[in-house]
C-alpha positions as CSV (number, residue, x, y, z in Angstrom):
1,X,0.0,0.0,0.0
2,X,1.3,3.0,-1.0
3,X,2.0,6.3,2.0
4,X,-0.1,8.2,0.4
5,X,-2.6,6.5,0.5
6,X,-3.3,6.4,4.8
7,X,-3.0,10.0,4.5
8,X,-6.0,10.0,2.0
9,X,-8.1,7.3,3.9
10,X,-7.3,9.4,7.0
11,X,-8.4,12.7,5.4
12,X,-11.4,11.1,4.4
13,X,-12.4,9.5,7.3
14,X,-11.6,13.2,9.2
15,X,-14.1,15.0,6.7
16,X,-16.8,12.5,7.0
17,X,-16.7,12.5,10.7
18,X,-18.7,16.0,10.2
19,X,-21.7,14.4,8.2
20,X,-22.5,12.5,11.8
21,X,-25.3,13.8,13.6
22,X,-24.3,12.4,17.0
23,X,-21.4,14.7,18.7
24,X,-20.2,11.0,20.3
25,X,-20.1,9.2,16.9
26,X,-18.1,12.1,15.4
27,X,-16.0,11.9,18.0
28,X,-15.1,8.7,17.8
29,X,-14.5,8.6,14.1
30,X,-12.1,11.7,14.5
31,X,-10.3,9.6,16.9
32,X,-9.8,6.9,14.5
33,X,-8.7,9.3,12.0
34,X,-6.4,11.0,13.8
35,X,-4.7,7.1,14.8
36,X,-4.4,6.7,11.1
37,X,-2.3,10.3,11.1
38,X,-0.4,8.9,13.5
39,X,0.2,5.9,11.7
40,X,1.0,7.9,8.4
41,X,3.0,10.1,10.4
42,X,5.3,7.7,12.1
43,X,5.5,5.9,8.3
44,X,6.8,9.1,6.9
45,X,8.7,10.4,9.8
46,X,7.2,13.1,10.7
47,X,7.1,13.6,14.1
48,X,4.8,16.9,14.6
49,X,2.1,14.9,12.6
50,X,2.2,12.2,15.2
51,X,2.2,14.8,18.2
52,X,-0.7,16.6,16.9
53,X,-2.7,13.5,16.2
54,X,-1.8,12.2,19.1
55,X,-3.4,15.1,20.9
56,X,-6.3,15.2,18.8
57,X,-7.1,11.5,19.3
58,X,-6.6,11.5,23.0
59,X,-8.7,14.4,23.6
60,X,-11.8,12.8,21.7
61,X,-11.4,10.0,23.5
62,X,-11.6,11.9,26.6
63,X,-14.6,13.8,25.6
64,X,-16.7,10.8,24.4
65,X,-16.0,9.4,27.8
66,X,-16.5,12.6,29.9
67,X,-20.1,13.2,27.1
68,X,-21.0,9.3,28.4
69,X,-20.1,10.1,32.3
70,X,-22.2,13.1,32.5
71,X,-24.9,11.1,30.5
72,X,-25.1,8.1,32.7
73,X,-25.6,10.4,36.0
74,X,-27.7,12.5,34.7
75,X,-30.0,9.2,34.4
C-alpha cells in the first residue's frame, strides 16, 4: 500500500466524521482518523504529525468518555 494512501483514507475518514449527527459518533471517528495520522505520520517520519494526532485523538477520546459520564448520572 502506497503512504499516500493512509494519508488520504485518513483525510477522508476526518471530513466525514462531520456528516454524523451524534457529537459521540463524530467523536469517535475523528479519533480513529487522527490514529491513522499517526500511523501515516510515524510511516513518513514526521514527528509533529504524530504529536498533533496524538493530541487530537486522545482528547476525543476523553470527551466521548467525559459526554458518556455526565450522561449516565444524569440518568
Amino acid at each position: 500500500m502506497k503512504l499516500d494512501t493512509i494519508g488520504w483514507v485518513a483525510t477522508a475518514a476526518f471530513a466525514s466524521s462531520y456528516f454524523f449527527k451524534q457529537p459521540a459518533t463524530l467523536r469517535w471517528i475523528q479519533a480513529g482518523a487522527a490514529l491513522l495520522w499517526v500511523a501515516y505520520g510515524l510511516a513518513i517520519g514526521a514527528m509533529p504529525v504524530v504529536a498533533a494526532n496524538v493530541a487530537v485523538a486522545a482528547a476525543a477520546v476523553y470527551s466521548s468518555f467525559a459526554a458518556a459520564r455526565r450522561e449516565h448520572l444524569r440518568q
